[in-house]
N, C-alpha and C positions, 0 to 999 in steps of 0.2 A: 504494500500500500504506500503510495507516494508520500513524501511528509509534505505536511499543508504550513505555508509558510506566511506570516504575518504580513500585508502589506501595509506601504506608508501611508496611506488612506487609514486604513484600519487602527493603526497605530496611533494617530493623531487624534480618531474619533474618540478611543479608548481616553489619551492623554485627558480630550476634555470634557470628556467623564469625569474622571480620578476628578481633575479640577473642580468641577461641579459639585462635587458632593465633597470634596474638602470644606471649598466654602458653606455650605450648606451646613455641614456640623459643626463650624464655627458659629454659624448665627444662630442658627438653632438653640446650640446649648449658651449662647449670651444673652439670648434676647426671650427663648422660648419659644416652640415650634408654630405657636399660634399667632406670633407675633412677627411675624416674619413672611413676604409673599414673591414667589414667583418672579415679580418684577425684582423685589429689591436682591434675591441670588442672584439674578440675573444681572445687575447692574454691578455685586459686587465682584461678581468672576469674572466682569467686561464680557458678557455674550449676549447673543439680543435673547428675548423673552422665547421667540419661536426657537431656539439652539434650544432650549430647555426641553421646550416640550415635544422638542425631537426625539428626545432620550428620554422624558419622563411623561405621562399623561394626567400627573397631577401630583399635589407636595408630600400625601400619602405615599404613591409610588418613589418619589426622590426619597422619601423617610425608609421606604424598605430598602431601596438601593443600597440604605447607609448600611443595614441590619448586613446586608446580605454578605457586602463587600469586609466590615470587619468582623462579623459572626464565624464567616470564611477563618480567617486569618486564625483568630480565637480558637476554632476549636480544630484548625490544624497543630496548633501550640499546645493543645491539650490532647490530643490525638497521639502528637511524637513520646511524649509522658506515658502514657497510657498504654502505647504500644510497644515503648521503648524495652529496656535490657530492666532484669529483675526479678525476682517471683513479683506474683500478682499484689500483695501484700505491699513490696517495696513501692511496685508501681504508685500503688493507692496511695502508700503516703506522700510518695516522690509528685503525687498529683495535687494532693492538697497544701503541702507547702508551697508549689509555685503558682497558686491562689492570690495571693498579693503581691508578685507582677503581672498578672494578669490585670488586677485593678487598677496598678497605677500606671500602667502602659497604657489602656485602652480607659482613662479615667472620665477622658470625653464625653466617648461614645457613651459608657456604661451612664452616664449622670443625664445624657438625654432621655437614655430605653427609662433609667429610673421616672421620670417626670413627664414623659407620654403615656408608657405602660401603670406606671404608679396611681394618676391620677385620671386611668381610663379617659384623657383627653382626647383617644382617637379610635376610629371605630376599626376595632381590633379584626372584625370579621375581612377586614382588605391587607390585613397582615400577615402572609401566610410564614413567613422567612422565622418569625419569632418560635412559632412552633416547632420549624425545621429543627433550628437548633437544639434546641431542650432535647428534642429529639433523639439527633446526634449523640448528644452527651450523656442520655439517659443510656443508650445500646449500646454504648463503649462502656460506658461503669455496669454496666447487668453484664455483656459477656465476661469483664475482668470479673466480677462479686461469683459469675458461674463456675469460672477458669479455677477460680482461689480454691473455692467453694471444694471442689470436685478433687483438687489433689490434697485439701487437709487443713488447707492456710487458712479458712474463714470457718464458722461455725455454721451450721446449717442451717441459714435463712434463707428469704425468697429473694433469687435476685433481682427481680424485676422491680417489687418492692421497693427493698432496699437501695436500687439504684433511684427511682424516682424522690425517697426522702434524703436522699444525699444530693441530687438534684435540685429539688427546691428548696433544701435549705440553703444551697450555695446561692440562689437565684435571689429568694429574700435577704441576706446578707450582702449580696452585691448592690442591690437597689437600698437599703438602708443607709449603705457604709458612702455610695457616691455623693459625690457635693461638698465632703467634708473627711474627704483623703487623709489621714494621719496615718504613716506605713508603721510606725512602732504600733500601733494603735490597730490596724488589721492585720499586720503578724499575728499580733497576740490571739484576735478573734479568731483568725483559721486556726491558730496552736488549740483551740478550746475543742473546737471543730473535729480535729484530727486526735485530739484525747479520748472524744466524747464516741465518734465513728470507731475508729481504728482499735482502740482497749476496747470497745464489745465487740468487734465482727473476730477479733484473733482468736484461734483456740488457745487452747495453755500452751500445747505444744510446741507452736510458732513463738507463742510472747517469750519464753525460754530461748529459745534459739535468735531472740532480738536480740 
């Protein structure tokens, strides 16, 4: 199969993409997603109002762009973790310690999802990207909770379970914690996190050999 190669068209469209939705999560998370329109992204990535709506069919759609483009990113970083070198057990913790870079890297985006998704400001049912994600995250943490599970490292719960409350507790904790970033301060909360997970899901066996 031939390789299919980028072209400079292609390339440039992309660029003012990226561009558009930088600016976008800049005003967004300044000003507030509701306070913010079309024309003025538009005015401040210098593109006319029709470029936008070349690429987006409404500020909804530019808002999932945002979700898609860093949700992407997100949970390929939590993915290389997750899939990386370790028993299951290591992975797990090696996943939740790197829980607050995750926040303060992506502290942006996260404090937008917090004050759209937080305050139901936007009609969630044109959202599909939000759910992807969780998604993601939930099937990765169930096949590791299964994987562990199955050779002795984890005590025998449900993974599926178990993944989804380790899921949304990380999901309510991230929306809490954005806006007011203190990294000593969310260290500490995943450390509570990974006490509170990790000391019940180990058998003895495994805590011994920690």
């Amino acid at each position: 199969m031939p390789e299919t190669r980028t072209t400079r068209k292609q390339k440039e469209k992309l660029r003012h993409k990226e561009e558009i939705l930088e600016t976008a999560l800049s005003l967004f998370s300044s000003k507030g997603f509701h306070n913010v329109s079309m024309q003025e992204i538009a005015d401040k990535s210098e593109f006319a109002v029709g470029t936008l709506y070349n690429f987006f069919d409404s500020k909804e759609s530019l808002f999932e762009g945002l979700l898609n483009i860093f949700g992407e990113k997100i949970v390929g970083e939590i993915t290389e973790i997750l899939d990386g070198p370790g028993n299951e057990a290591k992975r797990l913790v090696a996943f939740i310690r790197y829980l607050p870079q995750i926040q303060e890297k992506y502290s942006e985006v996260i404090k937008l999802y917090a004050s759209v998704f937080g305050a139901k400001s936007i009609d969630l049912a044109k959202i599909q990207s939000k759910s992807r994600i969780i998604e993601t995250l939930n099937l990765k943490l169930m096949h590791l909770i299964e994987q562990g599970t199955s050779k002795g490292f984890f005590r025998a719960v449900d993974p599926e379970i178990t993944a989804k409350v380790i899921g949304s507790t990380i999901e309510t904790l991230a929306i809490e914690i954005a806006g007011r970033f203190d990294k000593a301060k969310v260290t500490e909360t995943f450390k509570k996190v990974e006490q509170l997970f990790i000391g019940g899901l180990l058998t003895p066996e495994t805590k011994k050999n920690e």
